[in-house]
TORTOR-148211 format. One line per 10 residues: number of its first residue (from 1); their letters; for each residue x, y, z of C-alpha. Coordinates in steps of 0.02 Angstrom, whole numbers, plus 50000, padded with zeros to 5 digits. Example, Ala and Ser with C-alpha at 12.3 -4.5 7.8 and 13.67 -1.06 7.14 Angstrom:
1> as> 50615 49775 50390 | 50684 49947 50357
END
This chain:
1> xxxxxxxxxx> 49565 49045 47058 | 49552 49240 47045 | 49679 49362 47127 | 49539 49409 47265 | 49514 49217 47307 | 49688 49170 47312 | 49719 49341 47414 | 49572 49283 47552 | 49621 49088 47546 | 49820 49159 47597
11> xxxxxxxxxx> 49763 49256 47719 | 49635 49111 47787 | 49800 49015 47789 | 49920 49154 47862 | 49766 49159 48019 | 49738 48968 48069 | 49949 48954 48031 | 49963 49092 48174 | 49826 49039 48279 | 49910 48859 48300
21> xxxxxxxxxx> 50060 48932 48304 | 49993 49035 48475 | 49901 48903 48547 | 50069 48827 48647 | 50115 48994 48708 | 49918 49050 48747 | 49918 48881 48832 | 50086 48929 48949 | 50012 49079 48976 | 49859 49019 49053
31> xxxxxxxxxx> 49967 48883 49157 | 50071 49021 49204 | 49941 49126 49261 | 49874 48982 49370 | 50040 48931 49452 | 50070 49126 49477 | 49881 49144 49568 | 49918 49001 49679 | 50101 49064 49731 | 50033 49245 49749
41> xxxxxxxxxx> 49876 49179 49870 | 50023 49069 49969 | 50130 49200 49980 | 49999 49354 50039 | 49941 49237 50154 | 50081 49212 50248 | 50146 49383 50247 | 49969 49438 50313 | 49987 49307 50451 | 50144 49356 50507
51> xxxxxxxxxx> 50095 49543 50497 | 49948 49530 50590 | 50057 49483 50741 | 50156 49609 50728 | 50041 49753 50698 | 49890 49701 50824 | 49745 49833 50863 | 49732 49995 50792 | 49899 49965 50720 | 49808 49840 50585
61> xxxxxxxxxx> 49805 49981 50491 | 49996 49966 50442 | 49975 49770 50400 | 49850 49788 50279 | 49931 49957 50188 | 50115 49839 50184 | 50009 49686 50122 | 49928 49789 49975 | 50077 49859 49930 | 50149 49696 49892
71> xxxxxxxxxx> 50024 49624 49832 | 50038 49770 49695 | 50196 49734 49659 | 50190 49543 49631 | 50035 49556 49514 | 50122 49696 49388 | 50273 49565 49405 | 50161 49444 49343 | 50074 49548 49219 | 50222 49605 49133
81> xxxxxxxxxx> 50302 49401 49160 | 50137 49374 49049 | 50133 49451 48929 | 50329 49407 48894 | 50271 49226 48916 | 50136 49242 48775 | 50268 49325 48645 | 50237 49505 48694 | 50402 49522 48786 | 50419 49705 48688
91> xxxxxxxxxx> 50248 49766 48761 | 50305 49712 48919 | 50455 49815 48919 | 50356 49990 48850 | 50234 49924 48977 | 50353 49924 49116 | 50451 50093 49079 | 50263 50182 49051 | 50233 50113 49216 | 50355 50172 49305
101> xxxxxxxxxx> 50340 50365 49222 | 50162 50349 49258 | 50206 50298 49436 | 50339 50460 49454 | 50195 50585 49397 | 50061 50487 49528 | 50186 50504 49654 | 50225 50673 49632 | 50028 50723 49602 | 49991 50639 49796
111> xxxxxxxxxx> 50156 50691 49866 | 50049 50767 50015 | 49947 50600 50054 | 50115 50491 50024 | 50188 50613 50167 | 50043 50593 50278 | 50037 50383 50248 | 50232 50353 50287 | 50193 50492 50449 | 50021 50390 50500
121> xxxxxxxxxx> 50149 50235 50498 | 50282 50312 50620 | 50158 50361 50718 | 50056 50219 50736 | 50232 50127 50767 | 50278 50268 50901 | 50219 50187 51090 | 50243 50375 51156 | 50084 50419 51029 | 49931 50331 51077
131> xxxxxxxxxx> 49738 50338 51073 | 49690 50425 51264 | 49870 50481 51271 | 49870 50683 51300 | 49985 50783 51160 | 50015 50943 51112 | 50042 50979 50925 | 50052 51136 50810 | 49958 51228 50934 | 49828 51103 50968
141> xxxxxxxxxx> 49839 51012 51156 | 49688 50858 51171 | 49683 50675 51167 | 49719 50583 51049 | 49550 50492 50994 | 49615 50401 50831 | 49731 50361 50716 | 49728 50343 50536 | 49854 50316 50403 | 49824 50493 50352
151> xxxxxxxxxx> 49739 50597 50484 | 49754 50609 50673 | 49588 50654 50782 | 49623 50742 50961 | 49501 50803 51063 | 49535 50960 51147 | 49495 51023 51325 | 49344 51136 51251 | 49231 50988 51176 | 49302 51012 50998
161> xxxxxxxxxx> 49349 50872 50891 | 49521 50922 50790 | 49553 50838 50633 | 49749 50863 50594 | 49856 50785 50444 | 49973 50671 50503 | 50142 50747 50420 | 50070 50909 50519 | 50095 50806 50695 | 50229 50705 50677
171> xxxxxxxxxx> 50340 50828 50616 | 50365 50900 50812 | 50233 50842 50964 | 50240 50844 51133 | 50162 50699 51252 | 50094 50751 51391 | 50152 50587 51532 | 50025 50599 51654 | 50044 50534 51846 | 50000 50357 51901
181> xxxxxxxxxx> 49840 50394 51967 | 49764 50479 51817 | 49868 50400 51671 | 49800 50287 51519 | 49887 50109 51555 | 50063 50090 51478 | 50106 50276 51510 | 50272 50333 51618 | 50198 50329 51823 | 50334 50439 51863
191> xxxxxxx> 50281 50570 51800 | 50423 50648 51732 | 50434 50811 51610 | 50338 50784 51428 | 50422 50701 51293 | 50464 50777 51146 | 50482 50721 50981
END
């Protein structure tokens, strides 16, 4: 046999004895992958069901951004539990610390939006901040018409429609508690001084 046949029969050999020798872990992969789905459809399922009673109405809003989150978290778990699975456990750990430099620079890149999210979730939480409730914030004094994760809409006194970042209000507001006769429901029917946050 000449040195170029015996050079492509090796290598023939080298492949199909590294193929077969993959197969086993390709094939735990793949079962992996499947019992990881299942548990990861169980699991998001039942934290959506138990979020969704405690974050009813416009308040959904927080459920589904604390649902996605974790359901970000468990799939790069599974990623990276992957490709350690299928012999790539070194990948996985460049993977993992690239990840999590990538994440830092993200992070710092939408620092602004981050800050408006986590304020959109304290005030969606906050029962003295609600849609028809009057405030007063960084000049601005309206009703609140909605509220997003990231901006706030109040309609002032004049007709105008005031779009306002959400770090921007919850930082310092005041709510306006109007009298019994007048009030949205749920607000104070005393009618005692505003509350400030």
């Amino acid at each position: 046999m000449t040195p170029i046949g015996s050079l492509i029969a090796g290598s023939l050999a080298d492949f199909v004895d590294g193929m077969v020798a993959a197969i086993p872990r390709i094939l735990s992969g793949i079962v992996f992958l499947a019992l990881a789905y299942v548990t990861i459809r169980v699991a998001l399922a039942v934290v959506r069901s138990s979020v969704e009673r405690v974050y009813v109405g416009d308040r959904e809003l927080v459920g589904d951004l604390l649902v996605t989150i974790l359901a970000v978290f468990l799939w790069f778990g599974v990623a990276l539990t992957f490709l350690k699975v299928v012999g790539m456990g070194e990948i996985a750990a460049s993977l993992g610390t690239a990840i999590g430099f990538i994440a830092l620079g993200i992070s710092y890149a939408l620092s602004e939006m981050i800050e408006d999210t986590v304020a959109g979730v304290y005030l969606l939480r906050d029962p003295d901040f609600n849609v028809g409730y009057r405030v007063e914030a960084k000049g601005v004094t309206g009703t609140v018409a909605a509220i997003e994760l990231r901006k706030t809409r109040i309609d002032t006194d004049d007709g105008d429609r005031i779009v306002m970042a959400n770090r921007e209000i919850e930082s310092r507001w005041t709510h306006d508690v109007p009298d019994a006769a007048a009030g949205p429901a749920g607000a104070d029917p005393a009618g005692t001084d505003p509350v400030e946050e």
